[in-house]
N, CA, C and O atoms as a DFTB+ gen file, in Angstrom:
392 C
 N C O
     1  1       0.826      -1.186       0.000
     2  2       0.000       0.000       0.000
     3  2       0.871       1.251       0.000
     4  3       0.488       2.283      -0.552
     5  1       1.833       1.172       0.509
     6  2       2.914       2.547       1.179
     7  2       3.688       2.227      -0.709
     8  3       3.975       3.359      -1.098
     9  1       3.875       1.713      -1.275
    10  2       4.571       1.382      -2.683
    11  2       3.559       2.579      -3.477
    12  3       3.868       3.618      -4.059
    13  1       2.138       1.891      -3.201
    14  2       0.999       2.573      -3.918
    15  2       1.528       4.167      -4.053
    16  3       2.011       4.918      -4.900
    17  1       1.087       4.173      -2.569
    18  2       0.603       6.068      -2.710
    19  2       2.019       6.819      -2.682
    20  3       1.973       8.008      -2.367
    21  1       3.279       6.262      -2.975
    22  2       4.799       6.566      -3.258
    23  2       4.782       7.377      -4.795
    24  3       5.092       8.510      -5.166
    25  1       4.171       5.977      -5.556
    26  2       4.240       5.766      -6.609
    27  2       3.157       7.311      -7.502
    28  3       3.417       8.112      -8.400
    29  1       1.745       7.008      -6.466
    30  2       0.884       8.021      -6.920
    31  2       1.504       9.418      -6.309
    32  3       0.996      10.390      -6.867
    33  1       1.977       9.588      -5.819
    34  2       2.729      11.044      -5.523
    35  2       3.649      11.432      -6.471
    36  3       3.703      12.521      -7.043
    37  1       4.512      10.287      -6.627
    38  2       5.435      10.610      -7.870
    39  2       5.081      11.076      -9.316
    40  3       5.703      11.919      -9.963
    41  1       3.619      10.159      -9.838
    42  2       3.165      10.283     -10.871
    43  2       2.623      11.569     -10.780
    44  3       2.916      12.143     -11.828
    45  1       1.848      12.457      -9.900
    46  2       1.197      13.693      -9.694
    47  2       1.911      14.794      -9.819
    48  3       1.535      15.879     -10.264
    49  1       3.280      14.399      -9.290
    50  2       4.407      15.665      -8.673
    51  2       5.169      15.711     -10.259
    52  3       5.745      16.784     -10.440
    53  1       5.252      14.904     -11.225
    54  2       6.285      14.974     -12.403
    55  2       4.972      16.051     -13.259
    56  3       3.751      16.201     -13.299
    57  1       6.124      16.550     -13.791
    58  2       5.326      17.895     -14.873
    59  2       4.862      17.218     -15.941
    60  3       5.355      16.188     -16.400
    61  1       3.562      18.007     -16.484
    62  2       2.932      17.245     -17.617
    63  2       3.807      17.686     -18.830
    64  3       4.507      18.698     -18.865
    65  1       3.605      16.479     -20.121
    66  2       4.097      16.980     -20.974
    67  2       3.790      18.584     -22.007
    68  3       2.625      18.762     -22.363
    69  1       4.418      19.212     -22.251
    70  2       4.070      20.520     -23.138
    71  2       3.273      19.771     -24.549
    72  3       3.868      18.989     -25.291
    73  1       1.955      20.150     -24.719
    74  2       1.014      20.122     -25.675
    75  2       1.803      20.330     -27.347
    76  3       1.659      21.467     -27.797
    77  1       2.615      19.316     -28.277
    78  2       3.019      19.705     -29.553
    79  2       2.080      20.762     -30.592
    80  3       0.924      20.355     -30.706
    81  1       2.262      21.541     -31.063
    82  2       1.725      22.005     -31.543
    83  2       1.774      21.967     -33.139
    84  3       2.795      22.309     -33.735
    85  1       1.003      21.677     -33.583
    86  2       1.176      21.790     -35.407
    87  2       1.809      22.614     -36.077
    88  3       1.457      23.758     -35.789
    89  1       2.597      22.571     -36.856
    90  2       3.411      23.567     -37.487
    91  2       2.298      25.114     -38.418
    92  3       1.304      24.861     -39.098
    93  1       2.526      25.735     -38.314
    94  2       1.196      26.729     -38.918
    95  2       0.931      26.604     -40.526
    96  3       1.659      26.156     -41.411
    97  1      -0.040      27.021     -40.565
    98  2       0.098      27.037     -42.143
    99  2      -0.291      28.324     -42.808
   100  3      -1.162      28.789     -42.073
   101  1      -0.143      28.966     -43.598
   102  2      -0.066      30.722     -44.391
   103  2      -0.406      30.829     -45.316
   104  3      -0.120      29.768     -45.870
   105  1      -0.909      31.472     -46.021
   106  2      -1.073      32.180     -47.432
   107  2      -1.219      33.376     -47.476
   108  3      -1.723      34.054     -46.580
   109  1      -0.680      33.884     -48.808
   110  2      -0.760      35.245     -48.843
   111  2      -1.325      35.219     -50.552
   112  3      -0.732      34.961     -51.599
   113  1      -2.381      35.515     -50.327
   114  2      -3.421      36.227     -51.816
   115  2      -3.234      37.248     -52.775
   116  3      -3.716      38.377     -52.685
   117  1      -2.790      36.986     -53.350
   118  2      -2.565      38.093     -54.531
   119  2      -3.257      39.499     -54.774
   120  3      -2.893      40.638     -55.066
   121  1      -4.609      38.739     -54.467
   122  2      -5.840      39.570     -54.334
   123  2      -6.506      40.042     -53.063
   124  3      -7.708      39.792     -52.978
   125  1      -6.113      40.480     -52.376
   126  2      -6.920      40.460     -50.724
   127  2      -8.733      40.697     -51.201
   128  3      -9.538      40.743     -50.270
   129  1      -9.094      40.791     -52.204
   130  2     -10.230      41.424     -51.983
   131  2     -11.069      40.334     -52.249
   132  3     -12.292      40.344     -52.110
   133  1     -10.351      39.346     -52.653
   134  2     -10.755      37.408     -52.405
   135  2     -10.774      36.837     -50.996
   136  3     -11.258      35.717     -50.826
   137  1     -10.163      37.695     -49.731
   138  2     -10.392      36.766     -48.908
   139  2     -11.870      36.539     -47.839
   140  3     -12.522      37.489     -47.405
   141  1     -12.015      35.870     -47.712
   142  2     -13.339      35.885     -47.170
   143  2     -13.198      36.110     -45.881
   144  3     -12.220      36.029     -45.138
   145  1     -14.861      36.551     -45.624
   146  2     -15.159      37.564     -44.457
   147  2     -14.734      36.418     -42.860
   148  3     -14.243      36.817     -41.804
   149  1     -14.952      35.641     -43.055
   150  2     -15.303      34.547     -41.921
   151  2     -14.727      33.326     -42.049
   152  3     -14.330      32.946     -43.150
   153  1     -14.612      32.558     -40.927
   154  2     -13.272      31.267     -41.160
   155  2     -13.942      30.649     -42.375
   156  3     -15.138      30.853     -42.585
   157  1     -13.073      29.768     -43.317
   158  2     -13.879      28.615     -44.034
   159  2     -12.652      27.774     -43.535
   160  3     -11.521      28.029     -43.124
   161  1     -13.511      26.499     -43.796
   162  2     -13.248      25.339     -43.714
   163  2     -12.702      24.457     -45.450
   164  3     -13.369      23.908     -46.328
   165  1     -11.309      24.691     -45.296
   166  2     -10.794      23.273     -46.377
   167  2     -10.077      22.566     -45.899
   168  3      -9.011      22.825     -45.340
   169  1     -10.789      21.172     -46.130
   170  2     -10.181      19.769     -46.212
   171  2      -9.822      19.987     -44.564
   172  3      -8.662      19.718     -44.254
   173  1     -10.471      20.320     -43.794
   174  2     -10.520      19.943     -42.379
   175  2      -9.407      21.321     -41.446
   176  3      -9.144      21.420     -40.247
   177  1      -9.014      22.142     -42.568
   178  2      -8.290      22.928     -41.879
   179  2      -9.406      24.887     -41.672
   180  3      -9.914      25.479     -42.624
   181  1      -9.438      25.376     -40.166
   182  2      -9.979      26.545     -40.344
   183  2      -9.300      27.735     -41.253
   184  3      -8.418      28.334     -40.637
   185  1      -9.418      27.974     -41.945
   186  2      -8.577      29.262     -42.113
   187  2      -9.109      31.011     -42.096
   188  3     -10.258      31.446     -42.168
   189  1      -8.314      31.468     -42.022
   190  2      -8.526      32.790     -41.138
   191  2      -8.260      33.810     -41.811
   192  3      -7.155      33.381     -42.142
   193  1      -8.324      35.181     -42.501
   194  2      -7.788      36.184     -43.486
   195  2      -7.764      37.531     -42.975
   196  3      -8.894      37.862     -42.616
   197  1      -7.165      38.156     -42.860
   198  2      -6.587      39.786     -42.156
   199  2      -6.321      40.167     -43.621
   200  3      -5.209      39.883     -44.067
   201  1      -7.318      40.850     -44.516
   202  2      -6.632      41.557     -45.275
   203  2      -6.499      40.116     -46.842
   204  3      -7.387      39.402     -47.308
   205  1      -4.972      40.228     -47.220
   206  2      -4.967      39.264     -48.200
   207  2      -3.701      38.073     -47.308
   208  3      -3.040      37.175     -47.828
   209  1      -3.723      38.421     -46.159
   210  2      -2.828      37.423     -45.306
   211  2      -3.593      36.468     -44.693
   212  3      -4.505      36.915     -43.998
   213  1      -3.426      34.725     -44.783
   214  2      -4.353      34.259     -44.196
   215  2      -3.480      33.173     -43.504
   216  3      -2.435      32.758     -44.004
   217  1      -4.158      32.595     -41.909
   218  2      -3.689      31.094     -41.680
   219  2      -4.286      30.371     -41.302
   220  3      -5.407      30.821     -41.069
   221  1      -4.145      29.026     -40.991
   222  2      -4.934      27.899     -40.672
   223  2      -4.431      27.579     -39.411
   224  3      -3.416      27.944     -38.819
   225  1      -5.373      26.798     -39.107
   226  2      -5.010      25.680     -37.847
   227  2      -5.440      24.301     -38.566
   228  3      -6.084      24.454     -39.604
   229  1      -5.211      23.150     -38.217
   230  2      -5.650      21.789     -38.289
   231  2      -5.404      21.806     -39.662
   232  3      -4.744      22.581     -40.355
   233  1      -6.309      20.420     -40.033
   234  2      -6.249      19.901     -41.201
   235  2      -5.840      18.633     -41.842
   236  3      -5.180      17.834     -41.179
   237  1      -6.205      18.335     -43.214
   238  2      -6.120      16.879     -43.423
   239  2      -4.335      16.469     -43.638
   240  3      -3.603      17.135     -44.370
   241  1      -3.908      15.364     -42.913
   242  2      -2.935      14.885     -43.627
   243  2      -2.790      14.551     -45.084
   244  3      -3.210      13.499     -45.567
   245  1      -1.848      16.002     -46.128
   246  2      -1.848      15.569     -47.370
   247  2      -0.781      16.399     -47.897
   248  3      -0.301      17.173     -47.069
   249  1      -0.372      16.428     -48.865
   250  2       0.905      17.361     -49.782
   251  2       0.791      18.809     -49.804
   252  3      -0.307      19.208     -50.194
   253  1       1.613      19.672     -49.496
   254  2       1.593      20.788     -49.041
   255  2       1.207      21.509     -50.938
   256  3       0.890      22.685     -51.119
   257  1       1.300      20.811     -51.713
   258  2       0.953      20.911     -52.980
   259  2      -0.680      21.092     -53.203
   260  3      -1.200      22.015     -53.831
   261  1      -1.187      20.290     -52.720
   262  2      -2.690      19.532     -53.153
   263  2      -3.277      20.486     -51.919
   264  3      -4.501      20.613     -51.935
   265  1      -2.570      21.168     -50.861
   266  2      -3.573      22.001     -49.837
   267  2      -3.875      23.317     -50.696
   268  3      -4.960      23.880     -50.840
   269  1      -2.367      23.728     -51.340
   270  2      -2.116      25.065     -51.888
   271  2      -3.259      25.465     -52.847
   272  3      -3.922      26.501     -52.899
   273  1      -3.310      23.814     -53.936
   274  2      -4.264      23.740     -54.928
   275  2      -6.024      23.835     -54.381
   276  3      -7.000      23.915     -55.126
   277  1      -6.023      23.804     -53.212
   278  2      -7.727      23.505     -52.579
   279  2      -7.544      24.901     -52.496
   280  3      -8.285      25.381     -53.354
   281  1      -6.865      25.917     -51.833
   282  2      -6.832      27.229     -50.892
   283  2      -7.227      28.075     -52.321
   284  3      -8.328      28.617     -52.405
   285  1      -6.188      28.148     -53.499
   286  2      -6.208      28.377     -54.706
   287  2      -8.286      28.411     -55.505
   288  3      -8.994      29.253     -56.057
   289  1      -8.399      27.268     -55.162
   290  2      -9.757      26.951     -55.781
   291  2     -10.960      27.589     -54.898
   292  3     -12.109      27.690     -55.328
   293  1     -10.568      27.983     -53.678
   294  2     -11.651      28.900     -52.984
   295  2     -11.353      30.577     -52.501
   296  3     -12.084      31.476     -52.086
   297  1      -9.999      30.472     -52.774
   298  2      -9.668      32.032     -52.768
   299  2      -8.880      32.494     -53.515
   300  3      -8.207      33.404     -53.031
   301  1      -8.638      32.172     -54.752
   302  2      -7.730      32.623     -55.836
   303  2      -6.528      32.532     -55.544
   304  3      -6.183      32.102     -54.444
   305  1      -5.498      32.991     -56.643
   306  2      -3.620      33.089     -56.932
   307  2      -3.308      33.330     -54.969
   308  3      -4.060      33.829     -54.132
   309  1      -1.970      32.763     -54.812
   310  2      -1.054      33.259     -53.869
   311  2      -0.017      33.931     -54.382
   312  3       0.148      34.249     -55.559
   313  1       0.747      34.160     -53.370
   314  2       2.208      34.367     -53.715
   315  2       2.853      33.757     -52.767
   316  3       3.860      33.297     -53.306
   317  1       2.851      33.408     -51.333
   318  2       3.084      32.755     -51.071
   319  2       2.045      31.787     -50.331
   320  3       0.827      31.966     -50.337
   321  1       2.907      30.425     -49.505
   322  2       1.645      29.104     -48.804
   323  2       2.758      28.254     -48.766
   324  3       3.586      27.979     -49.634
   325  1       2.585      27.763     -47.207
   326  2       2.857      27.017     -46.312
   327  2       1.685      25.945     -45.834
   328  3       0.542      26.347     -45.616
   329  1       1.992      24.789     -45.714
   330  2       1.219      23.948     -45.162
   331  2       1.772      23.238     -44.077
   332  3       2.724      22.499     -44.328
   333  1       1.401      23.310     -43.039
   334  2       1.849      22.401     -41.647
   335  2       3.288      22.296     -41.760
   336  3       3.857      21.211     -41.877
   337  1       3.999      23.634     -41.719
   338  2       5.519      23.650     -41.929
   339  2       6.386      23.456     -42.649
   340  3       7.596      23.448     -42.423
   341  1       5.614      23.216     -43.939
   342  2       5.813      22.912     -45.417
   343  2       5.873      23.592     -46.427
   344  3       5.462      23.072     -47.465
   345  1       6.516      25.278     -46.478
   346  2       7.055      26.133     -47.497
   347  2       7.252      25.517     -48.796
   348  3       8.055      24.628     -49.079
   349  1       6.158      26.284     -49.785
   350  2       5.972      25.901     -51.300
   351  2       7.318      26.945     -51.916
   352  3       7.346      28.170     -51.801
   353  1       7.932      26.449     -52.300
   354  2       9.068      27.269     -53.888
   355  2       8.175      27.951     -54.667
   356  3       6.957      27.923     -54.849
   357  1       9.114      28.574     -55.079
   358  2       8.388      29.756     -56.376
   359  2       7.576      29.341     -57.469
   360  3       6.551      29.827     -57.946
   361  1       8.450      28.045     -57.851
   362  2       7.750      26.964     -58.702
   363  2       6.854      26.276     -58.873
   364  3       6.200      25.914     -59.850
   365  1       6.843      26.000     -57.242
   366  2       5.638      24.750     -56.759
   367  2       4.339      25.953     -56.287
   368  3       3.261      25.496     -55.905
   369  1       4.524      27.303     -56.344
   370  2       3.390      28.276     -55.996
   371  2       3.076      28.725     -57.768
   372  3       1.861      28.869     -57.901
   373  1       3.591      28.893     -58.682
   374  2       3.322      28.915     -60.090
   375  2       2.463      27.941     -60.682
   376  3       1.493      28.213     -61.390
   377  1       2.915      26.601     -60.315
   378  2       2.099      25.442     -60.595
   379  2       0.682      25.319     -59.779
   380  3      -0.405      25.003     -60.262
   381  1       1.023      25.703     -58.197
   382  2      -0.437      25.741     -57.810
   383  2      -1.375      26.490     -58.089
   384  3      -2.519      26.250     -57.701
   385  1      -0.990      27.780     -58.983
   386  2      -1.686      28.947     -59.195
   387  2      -2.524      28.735     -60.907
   388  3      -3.506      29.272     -61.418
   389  1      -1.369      27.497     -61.464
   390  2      -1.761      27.292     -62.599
   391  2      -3.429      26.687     -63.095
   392  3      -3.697      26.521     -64.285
């Protein structure tokens, strides 16, 4: 019993782990006057717009390519986009814009 409540003191008294947090994700709109008024929802991620600057929280596990291309199809051209810590090239933002 004295093992027990040793054991449960120990487990109580050690610090919890710090909560990981998702890497963020960004876009920036070519057009600000595309971004919409209120969060929308793609492919499971909220996203958020100040202007023609926007970011997300959450979202589906998938290619920082194929998010760029969804964001693209509901709020027009970027210039730049990040997905869950996943910085698109100049190239790979040309192609998503294509």
């Amino acid at each position: 019993m004295r093992a027990l409540l040793i054991a449960a003191a120990l487990f109580a008294a050690a610090p919890a782990p710090a909560l990981a947090q998702a890497p963020a994700s960004s876009a920036v709109l070519t057009d600000a006057s595309k971004a919409p008024a209120n969060a929308t929802i793609i492919d499971g991620a909220s996203w958020r717009c100040n202007g023609g600057s926007c970011t997300a929280s959450g979202g589906a596990n998938q290619p920082a390519t194929r998010a760029c291309r969804r964001v693209v199809a509901r709020f027009g051209a970027v210039s730049s986009f990040s997905y869950k810590g996943v910085a698109l090239t100049a190239e790979q933002i040309a192609a998503c814009n294509a």
